[in-house]
Backbone as CSV, one residue per row, in Angstrom:
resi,resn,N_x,N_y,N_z,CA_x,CA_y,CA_z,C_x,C_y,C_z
1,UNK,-26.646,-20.249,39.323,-25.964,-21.531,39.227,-26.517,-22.309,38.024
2,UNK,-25.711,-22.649,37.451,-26.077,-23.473,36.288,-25.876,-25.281,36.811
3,UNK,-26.879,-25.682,36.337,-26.828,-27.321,36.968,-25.835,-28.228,35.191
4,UNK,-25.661,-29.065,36.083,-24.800,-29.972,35.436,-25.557,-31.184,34.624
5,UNK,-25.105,-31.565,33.562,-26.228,-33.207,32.838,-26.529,-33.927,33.870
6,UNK,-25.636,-34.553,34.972,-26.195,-35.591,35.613,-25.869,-35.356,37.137
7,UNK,-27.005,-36.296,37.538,-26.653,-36.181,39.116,-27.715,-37.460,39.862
8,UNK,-27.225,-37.752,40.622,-27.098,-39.268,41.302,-28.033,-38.896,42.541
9,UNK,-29.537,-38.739,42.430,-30.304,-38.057,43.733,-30.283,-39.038,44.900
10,UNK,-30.197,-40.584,44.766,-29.677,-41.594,45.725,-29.742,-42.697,45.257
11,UNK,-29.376,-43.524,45.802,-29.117,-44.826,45.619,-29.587,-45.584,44.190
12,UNK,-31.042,-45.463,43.805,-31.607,-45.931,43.095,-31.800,-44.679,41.628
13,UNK,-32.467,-43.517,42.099,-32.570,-42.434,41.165,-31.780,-41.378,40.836
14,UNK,-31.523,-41.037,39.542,-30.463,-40.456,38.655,-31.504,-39.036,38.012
15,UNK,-30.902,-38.323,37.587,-31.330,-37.651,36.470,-30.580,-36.932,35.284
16,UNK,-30.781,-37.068,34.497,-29.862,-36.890,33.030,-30.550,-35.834,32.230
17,UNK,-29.828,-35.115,31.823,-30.218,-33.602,30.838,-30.975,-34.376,29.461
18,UNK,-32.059,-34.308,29.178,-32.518,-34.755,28.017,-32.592,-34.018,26.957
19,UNK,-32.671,-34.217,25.709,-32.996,-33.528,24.283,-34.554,-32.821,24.761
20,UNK,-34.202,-30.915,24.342,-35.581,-31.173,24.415,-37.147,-31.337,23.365
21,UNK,-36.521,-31.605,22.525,-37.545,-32.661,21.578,-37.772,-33.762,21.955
22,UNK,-37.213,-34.825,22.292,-37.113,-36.039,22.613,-38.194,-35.985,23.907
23,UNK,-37.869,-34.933,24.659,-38.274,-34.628,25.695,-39.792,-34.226,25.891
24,UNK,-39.889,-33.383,24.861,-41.118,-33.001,24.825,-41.888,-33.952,23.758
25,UNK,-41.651,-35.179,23.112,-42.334,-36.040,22.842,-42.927,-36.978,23.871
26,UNK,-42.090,-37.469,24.985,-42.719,-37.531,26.002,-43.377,-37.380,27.110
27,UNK,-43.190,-35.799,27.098,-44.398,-34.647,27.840,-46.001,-35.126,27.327
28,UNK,-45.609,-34.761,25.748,-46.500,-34.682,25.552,-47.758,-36.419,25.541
29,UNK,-46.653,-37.515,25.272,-47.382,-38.262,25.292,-48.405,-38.887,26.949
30,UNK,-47.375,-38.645,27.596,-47.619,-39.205,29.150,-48.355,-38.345,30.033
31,UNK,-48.290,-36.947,29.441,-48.727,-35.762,30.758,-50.384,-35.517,29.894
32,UNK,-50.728,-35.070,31.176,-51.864,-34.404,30.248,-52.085,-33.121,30.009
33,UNK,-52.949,-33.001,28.478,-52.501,-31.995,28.112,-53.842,-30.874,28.969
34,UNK,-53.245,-30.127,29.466,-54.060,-29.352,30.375,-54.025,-27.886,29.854
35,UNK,-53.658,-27.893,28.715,-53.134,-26.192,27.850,-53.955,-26.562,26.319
36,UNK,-54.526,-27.268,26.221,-55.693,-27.404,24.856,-55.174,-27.091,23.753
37,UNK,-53.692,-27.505,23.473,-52.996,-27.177,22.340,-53.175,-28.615,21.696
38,UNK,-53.956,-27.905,20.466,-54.926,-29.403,19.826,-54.110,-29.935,18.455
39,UNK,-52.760,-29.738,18.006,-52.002,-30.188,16.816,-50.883,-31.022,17.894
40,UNK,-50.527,-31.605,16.962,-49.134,-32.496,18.118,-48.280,-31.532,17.556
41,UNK,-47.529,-30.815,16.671,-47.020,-30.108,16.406,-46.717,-28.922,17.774
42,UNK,-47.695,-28.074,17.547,-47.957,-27.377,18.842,-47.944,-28.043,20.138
43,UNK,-48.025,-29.152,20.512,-47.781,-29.716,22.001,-46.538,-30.021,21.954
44,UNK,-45.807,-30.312,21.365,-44.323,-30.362,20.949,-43.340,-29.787,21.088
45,UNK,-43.928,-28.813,20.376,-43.275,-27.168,20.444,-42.835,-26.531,21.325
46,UNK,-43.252,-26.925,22.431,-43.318,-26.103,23.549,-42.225,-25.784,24.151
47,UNK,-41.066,-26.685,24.357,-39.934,-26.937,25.027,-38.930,-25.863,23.750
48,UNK,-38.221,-25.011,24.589,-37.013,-24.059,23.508,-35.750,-25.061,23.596
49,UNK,-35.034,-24.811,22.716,-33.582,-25.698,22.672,-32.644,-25.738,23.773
50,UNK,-32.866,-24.441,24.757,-32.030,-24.699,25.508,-32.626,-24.930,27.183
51,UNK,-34.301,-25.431,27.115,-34.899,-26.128,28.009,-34.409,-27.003,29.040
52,UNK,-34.096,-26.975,30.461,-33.533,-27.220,31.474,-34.386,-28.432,31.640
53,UNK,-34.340,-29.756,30.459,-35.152,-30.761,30.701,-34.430,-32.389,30.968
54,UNK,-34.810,-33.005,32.156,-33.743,-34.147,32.669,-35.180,-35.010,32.696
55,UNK,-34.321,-36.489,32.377,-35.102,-37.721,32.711,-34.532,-38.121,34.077
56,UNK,-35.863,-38.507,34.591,-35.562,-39.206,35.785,-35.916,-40.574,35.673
57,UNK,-34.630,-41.470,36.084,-34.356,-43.008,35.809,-34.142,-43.717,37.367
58,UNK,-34.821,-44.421,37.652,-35.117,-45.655,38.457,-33.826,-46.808,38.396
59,UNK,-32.951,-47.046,39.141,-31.912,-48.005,38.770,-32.179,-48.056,37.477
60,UNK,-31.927,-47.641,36.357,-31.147,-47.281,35.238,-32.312,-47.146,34.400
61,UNK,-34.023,-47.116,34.387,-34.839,-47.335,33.973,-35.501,-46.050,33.585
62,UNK,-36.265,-45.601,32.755,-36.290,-44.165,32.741,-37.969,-44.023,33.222
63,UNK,-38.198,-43.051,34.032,-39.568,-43.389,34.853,-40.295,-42.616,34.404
64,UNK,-40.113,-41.044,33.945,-40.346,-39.833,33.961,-39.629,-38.853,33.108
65,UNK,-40.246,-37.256,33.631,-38.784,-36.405,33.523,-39.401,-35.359,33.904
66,UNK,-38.903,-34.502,33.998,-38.870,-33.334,34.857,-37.934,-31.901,34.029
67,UNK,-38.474,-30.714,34.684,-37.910,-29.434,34.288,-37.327,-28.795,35.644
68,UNK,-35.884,-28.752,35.740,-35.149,-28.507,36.695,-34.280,-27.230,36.483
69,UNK,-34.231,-26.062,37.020,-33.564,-25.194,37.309,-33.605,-24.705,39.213
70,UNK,-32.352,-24.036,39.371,-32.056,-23.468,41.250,-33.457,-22.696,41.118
71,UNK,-34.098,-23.124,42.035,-35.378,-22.346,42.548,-36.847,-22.930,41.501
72,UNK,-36.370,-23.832,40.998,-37.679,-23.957,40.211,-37.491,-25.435,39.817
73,UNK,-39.039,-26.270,39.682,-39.110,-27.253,39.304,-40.875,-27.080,38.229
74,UNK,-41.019,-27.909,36.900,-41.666,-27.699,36.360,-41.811,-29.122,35.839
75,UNK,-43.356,-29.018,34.915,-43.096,-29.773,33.753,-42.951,-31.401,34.337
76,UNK,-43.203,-31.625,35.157,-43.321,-33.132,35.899,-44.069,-34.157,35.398
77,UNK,-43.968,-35.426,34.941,-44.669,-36.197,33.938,-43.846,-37.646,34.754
78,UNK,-44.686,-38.729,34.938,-44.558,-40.064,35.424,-44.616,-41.189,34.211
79,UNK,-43.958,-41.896,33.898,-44.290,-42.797,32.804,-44.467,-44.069,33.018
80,UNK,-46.140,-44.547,32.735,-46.682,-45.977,33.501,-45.689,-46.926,33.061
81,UNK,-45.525,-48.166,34.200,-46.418,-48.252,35.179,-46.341,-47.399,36.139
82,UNK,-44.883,-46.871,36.316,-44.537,-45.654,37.129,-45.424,-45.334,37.762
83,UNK,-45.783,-45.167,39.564,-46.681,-44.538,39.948,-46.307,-43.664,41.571
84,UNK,-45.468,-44.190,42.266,-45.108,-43.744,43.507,-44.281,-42.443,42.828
85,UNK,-45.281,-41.318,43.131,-45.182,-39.984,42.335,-43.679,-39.689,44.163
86,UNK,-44.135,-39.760,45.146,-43.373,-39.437,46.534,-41.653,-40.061,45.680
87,UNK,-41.713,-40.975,46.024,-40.442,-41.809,45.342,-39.918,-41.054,44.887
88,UNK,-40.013,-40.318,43.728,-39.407,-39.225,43.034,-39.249,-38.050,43.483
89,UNK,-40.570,-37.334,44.302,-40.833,-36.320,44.537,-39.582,-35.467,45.629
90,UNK,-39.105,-36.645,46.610,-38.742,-36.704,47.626,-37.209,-36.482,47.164
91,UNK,-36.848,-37.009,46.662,-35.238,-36.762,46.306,-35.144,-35.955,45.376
92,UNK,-36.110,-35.224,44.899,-35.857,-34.285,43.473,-36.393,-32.967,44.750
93,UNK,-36.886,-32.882,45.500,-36.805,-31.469,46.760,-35.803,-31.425,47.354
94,UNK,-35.062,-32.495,47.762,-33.571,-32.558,48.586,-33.069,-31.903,47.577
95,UNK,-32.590,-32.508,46.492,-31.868,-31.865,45.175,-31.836,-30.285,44.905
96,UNK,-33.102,-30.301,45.154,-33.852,-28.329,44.656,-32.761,-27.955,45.695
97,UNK,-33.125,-28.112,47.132,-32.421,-27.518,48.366,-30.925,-27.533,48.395
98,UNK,-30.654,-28.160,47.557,-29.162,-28.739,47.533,-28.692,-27.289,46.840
99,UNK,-29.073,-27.152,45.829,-28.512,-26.423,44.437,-29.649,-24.742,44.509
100,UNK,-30.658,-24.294,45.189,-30.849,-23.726,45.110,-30.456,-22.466,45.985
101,UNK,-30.938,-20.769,46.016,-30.909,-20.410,46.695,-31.122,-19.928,48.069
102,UNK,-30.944,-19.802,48.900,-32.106,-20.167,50.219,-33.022,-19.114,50.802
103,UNK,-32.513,-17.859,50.122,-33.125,-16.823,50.509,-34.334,-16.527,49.092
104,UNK,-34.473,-17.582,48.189,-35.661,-17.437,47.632,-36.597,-18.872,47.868
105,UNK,-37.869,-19.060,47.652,-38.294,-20.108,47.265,-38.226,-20.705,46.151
106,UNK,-38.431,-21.957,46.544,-38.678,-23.029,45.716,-39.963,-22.818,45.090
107,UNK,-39.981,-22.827,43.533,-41.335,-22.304,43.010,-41.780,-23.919,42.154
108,UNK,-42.944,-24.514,41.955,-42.936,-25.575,41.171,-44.121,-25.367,40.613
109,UNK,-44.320,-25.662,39.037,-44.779,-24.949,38.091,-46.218,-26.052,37.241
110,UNK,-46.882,-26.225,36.831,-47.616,-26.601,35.988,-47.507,-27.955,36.670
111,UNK,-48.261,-27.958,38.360,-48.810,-29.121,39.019,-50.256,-29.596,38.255
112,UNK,-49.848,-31.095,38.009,-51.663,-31.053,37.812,-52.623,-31.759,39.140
113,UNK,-53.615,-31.137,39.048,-54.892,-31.700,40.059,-54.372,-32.871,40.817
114,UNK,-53.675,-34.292,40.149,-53.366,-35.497,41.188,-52.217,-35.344,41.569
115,UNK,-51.130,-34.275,41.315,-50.071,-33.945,41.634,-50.354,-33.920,43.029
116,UNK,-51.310,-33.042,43.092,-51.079,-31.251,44.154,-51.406,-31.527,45.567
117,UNK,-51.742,-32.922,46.023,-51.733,-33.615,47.564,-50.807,-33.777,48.109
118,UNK,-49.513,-34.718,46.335,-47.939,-34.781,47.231,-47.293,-33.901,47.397
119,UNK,-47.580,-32.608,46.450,-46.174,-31.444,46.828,-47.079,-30.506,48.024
120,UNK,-48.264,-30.755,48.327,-48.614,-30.253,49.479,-47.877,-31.284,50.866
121,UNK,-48.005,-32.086,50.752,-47.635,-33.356,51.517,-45.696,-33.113,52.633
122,UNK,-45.453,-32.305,51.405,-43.926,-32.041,51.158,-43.499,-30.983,51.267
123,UNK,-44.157,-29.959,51.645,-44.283,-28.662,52.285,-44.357,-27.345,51.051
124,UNK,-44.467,-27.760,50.090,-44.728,-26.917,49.156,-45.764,-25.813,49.256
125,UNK,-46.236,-25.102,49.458,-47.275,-23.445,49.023,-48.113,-23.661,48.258
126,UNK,-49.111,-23.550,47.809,-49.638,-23.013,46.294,-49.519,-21.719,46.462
127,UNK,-49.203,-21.293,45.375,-49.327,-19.943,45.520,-50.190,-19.321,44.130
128,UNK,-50.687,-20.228,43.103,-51.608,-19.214,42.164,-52.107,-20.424,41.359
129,UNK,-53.101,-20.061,41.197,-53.926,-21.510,40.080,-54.257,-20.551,38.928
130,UNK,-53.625,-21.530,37.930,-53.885,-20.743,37.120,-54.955,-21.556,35.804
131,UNK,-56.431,-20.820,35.016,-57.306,-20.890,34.563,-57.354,-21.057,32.874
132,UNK,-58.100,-21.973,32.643,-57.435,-21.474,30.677,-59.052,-21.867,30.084
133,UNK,-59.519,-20.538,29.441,-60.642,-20.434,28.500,-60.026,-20.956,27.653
134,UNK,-61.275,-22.052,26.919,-61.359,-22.624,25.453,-61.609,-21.602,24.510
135,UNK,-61.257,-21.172,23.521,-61.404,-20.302,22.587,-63.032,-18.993,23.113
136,UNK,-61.924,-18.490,24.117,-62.903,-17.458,24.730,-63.457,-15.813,23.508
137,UNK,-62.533,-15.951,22.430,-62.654,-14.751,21.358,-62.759,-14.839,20.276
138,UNK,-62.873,-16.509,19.914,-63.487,-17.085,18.840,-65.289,-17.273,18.366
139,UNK,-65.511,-16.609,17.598,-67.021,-16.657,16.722,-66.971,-18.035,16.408
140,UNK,-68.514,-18.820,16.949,-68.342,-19.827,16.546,-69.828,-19.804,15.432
141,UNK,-70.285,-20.824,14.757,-71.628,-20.519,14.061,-72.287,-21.178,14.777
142,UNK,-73.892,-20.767,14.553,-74.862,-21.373,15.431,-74.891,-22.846,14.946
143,UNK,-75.371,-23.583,15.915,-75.765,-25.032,15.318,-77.209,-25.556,15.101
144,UNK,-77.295,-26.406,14.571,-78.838,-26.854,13.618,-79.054,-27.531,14.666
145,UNK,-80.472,-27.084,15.607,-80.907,-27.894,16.748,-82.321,-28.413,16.236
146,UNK,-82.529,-28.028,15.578,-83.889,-28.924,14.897,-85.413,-27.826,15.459
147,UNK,-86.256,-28.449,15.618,-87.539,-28.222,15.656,-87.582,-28.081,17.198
148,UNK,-87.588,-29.359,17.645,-87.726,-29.611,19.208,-87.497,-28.651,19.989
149,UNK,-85.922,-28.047,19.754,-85.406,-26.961,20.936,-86.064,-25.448,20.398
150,UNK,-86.344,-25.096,21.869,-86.715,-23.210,21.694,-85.655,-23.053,22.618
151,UNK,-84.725,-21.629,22.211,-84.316,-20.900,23.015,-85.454,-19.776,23.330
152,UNK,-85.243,-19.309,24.747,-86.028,-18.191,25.251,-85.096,-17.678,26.216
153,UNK,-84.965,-16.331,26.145,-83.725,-15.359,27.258,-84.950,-15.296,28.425
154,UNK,-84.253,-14.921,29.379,-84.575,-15.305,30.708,-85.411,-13.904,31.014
155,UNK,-86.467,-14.001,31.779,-87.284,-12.395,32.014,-87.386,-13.023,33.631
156,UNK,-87.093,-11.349,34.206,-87.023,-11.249,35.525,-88.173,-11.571,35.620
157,UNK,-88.763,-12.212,37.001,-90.548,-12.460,37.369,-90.138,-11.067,38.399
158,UNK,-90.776,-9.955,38.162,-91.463,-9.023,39.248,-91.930,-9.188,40.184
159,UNK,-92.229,-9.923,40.388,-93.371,-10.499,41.504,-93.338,-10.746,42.654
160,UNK,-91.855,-11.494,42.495,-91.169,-12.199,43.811,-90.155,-11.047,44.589
């Protein structure tokens, strides 16, 4: 199923297909960056042209936005003062259920740490955490520690 630009989740909240440049200028400014992509260029980048990316608007106000496809939600970002993360959370899972399939799950993607109480809250799974080394295969050079510091490698005591 392919979803449509807009849709009216209730009374108050909307969501609208956004640019995803536009889009990912405000990923990047509001979310944190939890992927250590250190150029704004590269945090930017991230979103492809034809990125399944909607703002979510508050009686006509734009709060957020979100990455929406049937069976998947991603990419979730709040924009202060914005803070009742539920508010949103709650009519964008009705929505999933609405439009998705039922014989798969609902998968939701790149939760961060203060996320992960409400989509537990809301019956969501974790199902995999996923880990990111800082330049784990990068040579770095030693640094000038002066006089003061000795390194010494560690020797088993026998003894004990």
């Amino acid at each position: 199923m392919t979803l449509e630009s807009y849709y009216v989740l209730d009374k108050e909240i909307e969501i609208t297909k956004a640019n995803p440049r536009e889009f990912a200028i405000h990923y990047t400014t509001y979310r944190e960056n939890i992927f250590f992509r250190q150029s704004w260029e590269r945090r930017v980048s991230i979103f492809r042209e034809n990125a399944p990316c909607y703002w979510i608007t508050l009686k006509k106000q734009r709060i957020g936005g979100v990455c929406l496809e049937p069976n998947a939600l991603s990419s979730l970002f709040i924009v202060p003062p914005f803070v009742d993360l539920f508010r949103v959370l709650i009519p964008l899972k009705r929505f999933l259920i609405s439009c998705s399939e039922l014989n798969k799950p609902i998968q939701a993607y790149g939760i961060l740490s203060y996320q992960t109480e409400h989509f537990l809250r809301l019956g969501f799974w974790p199902s995999e955490c996923r880990r990111v080394m800082v330049r784990p295969t990068e040579l770095m050079e030693q640094p000038e520690w002066g006089g003061e510091l000795v390194f010494r490698l560690p020797v088993r005591n026998r003894s004990i």
